[in-house]
N, C-alpha and C positions, 0 to 999 in steps of 0.2 A: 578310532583309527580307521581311515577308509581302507578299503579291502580291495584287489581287483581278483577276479577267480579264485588259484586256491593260496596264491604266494601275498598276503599283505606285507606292505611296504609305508616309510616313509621318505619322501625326496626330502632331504637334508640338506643341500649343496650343489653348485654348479660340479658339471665334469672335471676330473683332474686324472692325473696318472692312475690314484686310485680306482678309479670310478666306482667310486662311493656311493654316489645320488642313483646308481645304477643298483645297486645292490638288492632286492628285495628283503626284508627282513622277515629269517625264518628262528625256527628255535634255538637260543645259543647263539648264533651269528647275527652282532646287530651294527646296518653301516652307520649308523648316528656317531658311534663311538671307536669308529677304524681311525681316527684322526688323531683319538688319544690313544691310543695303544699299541704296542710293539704288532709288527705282521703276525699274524694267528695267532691269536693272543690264548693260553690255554687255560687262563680262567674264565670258570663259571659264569655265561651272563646269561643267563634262563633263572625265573624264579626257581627258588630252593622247593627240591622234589622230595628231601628226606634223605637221611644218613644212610647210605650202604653198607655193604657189609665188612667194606674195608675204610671204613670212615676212622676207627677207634684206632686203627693199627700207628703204630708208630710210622715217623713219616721214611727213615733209615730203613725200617722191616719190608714197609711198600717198593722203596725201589728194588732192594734186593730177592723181592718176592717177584717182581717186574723184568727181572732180569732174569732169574730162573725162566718163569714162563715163556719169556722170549725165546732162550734159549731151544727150549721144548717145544716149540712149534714151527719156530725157522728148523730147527733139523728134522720134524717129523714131515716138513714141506719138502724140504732139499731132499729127504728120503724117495718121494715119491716125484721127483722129479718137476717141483712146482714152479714154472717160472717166478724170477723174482722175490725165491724164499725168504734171502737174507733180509728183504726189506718190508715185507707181507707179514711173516713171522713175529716181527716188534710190532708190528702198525695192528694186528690184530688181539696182540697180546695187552697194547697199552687200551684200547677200546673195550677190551672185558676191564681193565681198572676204570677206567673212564666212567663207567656205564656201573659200578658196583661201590662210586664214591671214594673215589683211592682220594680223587683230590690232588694231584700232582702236577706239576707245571717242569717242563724242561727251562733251565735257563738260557738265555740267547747265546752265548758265546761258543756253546760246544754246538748250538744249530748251526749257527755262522761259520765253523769248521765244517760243517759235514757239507753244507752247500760247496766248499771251495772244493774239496775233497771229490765232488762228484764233478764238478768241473773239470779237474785233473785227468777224474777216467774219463771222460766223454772226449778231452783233450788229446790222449793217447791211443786212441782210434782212427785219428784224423791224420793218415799217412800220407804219402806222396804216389806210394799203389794208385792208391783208390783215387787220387787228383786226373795218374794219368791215364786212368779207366774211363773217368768222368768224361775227359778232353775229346774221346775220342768219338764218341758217341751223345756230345751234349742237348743236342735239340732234342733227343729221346726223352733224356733221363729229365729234362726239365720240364717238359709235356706232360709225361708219367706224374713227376710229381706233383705239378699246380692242379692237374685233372682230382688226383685224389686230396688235395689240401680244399680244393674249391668244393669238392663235395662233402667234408668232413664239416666243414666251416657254415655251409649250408644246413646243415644237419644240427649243429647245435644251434643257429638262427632258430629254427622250427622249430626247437625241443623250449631255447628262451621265448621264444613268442606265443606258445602255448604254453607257456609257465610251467612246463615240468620241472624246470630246475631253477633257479633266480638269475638274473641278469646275464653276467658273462659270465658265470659260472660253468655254464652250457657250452659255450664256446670252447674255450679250455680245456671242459673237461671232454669236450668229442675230438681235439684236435688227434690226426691220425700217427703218434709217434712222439719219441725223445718223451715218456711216460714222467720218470724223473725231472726231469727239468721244467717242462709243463707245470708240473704240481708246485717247482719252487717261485719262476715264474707268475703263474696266476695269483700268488701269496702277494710277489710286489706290486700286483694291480689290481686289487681289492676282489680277487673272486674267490670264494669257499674253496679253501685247499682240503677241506674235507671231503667234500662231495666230490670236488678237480679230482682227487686220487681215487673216489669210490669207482670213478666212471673210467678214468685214467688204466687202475688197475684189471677191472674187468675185462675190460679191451684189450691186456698186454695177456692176459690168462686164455682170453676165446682164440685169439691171432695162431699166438703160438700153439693151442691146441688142435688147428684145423689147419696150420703150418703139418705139424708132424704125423697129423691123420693123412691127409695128403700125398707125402712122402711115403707113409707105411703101408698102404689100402690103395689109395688111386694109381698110384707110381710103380706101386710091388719092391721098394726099396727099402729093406732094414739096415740097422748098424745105425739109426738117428740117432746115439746114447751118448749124451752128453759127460763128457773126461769129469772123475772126478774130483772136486775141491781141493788144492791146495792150500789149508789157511798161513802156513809155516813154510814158506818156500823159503830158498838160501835167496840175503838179500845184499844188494850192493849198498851198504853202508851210507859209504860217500854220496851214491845217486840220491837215495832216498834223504838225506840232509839237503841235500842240494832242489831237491823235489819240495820240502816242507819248509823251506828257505824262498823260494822264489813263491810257493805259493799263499807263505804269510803275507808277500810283501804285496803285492798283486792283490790278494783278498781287501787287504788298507786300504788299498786306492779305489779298489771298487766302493767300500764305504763310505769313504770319505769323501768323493765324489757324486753320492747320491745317485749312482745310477739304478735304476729297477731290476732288480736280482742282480748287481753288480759285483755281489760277493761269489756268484757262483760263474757268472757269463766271464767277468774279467780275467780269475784266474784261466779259464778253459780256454777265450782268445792268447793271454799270453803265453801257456806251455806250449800250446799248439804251434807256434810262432818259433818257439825256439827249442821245440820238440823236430817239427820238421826241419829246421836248419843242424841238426845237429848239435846245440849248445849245451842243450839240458837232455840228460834220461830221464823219463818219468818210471820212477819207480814204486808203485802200491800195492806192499802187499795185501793178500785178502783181509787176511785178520784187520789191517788199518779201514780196506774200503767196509768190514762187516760192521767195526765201530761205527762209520760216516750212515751206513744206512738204517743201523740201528736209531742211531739219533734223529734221522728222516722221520722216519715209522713212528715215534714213541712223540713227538712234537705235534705230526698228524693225529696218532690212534688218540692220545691224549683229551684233545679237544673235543670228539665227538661229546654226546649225550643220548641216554636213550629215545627222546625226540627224535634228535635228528637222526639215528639210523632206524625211526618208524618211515622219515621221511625219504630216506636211500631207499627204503625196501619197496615203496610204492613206487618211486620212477622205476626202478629196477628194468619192469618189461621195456619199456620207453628206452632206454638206454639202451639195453639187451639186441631193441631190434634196430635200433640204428649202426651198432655194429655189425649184425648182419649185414647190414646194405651198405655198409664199408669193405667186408670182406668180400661179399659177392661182386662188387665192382671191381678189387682189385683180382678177382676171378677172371672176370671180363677186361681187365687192360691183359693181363698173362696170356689170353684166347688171342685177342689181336696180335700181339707181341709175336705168335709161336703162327698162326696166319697169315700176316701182314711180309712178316719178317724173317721169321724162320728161326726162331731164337727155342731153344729147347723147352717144352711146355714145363718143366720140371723148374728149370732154371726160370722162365719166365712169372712165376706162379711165387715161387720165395721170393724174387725179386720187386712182386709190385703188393704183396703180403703187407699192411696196414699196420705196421706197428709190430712190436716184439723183435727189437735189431740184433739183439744179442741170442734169444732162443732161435731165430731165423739164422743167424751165423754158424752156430753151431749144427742144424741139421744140413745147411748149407756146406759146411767143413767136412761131414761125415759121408756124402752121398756122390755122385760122379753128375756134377751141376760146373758153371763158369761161375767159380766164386768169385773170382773180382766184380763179373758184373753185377751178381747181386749184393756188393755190398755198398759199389758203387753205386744204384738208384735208391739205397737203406739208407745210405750215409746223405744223400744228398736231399731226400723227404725231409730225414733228420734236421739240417743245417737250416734248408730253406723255412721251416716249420716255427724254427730256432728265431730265425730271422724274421719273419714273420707273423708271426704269433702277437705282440702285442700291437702291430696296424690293423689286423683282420679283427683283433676284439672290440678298437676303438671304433671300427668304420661299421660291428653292427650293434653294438651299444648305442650308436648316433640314431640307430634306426630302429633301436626298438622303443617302442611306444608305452612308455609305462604310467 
């Protein structure tokens, strides 16, 4: 097998949606074989390493022992206030089974759920506020956003072209935002949803942690404390039928239409649609969204192998500091912004913050900032990101040379 640096590969195939023949073949992830199998496929294809230590256990005793664990580390995260516990906490928890032989495979139907399911929340974000924030000040926020998409996009060009990571996987996984969706995404265009979320998630942990440094030390502003969890809220019945009613039917036609993560994008344009008009309430409580991102985490953490997180821990730095040079740039649009413009450097600084929309909101919500504005250039990174994300992977897939 020819080799080029440190990522061997075989070209299998011309380009397609997938981009397969783009793929590098690393441990565990092989694109010869993305053709025949379900997106992230969570069986074994790395030669056999030897039985783990949870190899013997019944297969009943592993999930239920997968599920405690989960439990125990999503709330030992949420304790300490970790962004994105609920979905870190499974994802880290199925990766110790992973990696000790559990042997376990989520089946596709309840992943298929949890992808609509996050479409719904991302859907229920997407108000008529933040449209006519957008409106008012659009040449800005569109500026803001392409500057930091075009340099994020950049950034994993140069992390695939030095092989730190395979193919567009690097794209993906450097894009600046909508963490979640990204990682569902790159699944339907053949990039390692492993890695997409190794890189994904770091960047939504550094953001928001240098979001709230910021706020607390630069700004001299405390009370960042995020409200605590609801998972049992009082719920509207009707809305919530009518929410898991429109978003079965909607998830179908994403399927059935083959479009590329069409099971999460479809549901999210249609609530949105008739969320904004007033037809439909989206109703989710936590406990339902803490199931959908459990089932994220455990599909992801599932997959890995001890390989491949030899292979995480080596790009690490590489990854590490390209977020830096994402957040320090969007330092420097907030400089301009508060310069240029006169827009409060507080406000300015959340507002062009790389990612973490939700930890960003909330020290946003807590401090004396123009919260529409910033959720308006969050929201609109997000969408454009959204929208963009699978031409920007195709046009440097074209171009990188493998």
């Amino acid at each position: 097998m020819a080799q080029t640096g440190r990522w061997p590969y075989t070209a299998t195939r011309p380009f397609n949606l997938r981009h397969a023949s783009l793929q590098r073949r690393i441990p565990g992830s092989d694109p010869a074989r993305r053709h025949d199998m379900t997106p992230m496929d969570t069986k074994n294809t790395e030669p056999a390493l030897g039985d783990g230590r949870l190899t013997a256990l019944p297969s009943a005793l592993k999930w239920i022992l997968l599920l405690l664990l989960s439990l125990l580390v999503a709330g030992a995260l949420e304790y300490v206030r970790f962004p994105a516990a609920l979905l870190l906490g499974p994802m880290i928890a199925a990766i110790v089974f992973a990696t000790n032989g559990a042997r376990l495979a989520l089946p596709r139907p309840p992943y298929i759920a949890a992808q609509a399911l996050v479409g719904c929340m991302i859907a229920e974000s997407l108000n008529g506020d933040i449209l006519r924030r957008f409106l008012e000040d659009w040449p800005l926020f569109i500026g803001a956003t392409l500057s930091v998409i075009a340099l994020s996009s950049l950034l994993g060009y140069i992390m695939a072209k030095r092989q730190v990571l395979p193919g567009t996987t690097a794209v993906w996984g450097s894009s600046a935002g909508a963490a979640s969706a990204m990682v569902l995404m790159a699944e339907a265009y053949g990039a390692d949803t492993r890695l997409v979320a190794f890189m994904q998630y770091l960047r939504v942990v550094c953001v928001a942690s240098a979001a709230a440094a910021m706020a607390a030390f630069v700004f001299n502003i405390a009370g960042a404390e995020p409200p605590p969890l609801v998972f049992f809220p009082d719920i509207d019945w009707q809305a919530l039928a009518l929410t898991l009613a429109v978003t079965a039917a909607s998830t179908a036609a994403g399927h059935y239409l083959k479009i590329p993560a069409g099971t999460m994008l479809v549901p999210m344009l249609v609530m949105a649609v008739l969320n904004s008009f007033g037809l439909v309430k989206i109703e989710l409580p936590l406990w339902l969204l803490a199931v959908a991102y459990a089932m994220v985490g455990w599909r992801i953490g599932l997959a890995f192998s001890r390989r491949l997180l030899l292979h995480a821990a080596k790009a690490a730095p590489q990854v590490a500091l390209s977020i830096l040079i994402l957040i320090s740039f969007g330092g420097c649009l907030a400089f301009l912004l508060w310069y240029l413009l006169g827009v409060d450097p507080l406000t300015a600084y959340l507002a062009t913050s790389p990612g973490g929309l939700d930890s960003v909101a909330i020290i946003a919500a807590t401090t004396h900032v123009d919260l529409p504005f910033v959720l308006a250039l969050q929201t609109a990174r997000f969408l454009m990101i959204l929208a963009l994300g699978p031409s920007i992977s195709k046009f440097i897939a074209n171009r990188i040379k493998i």
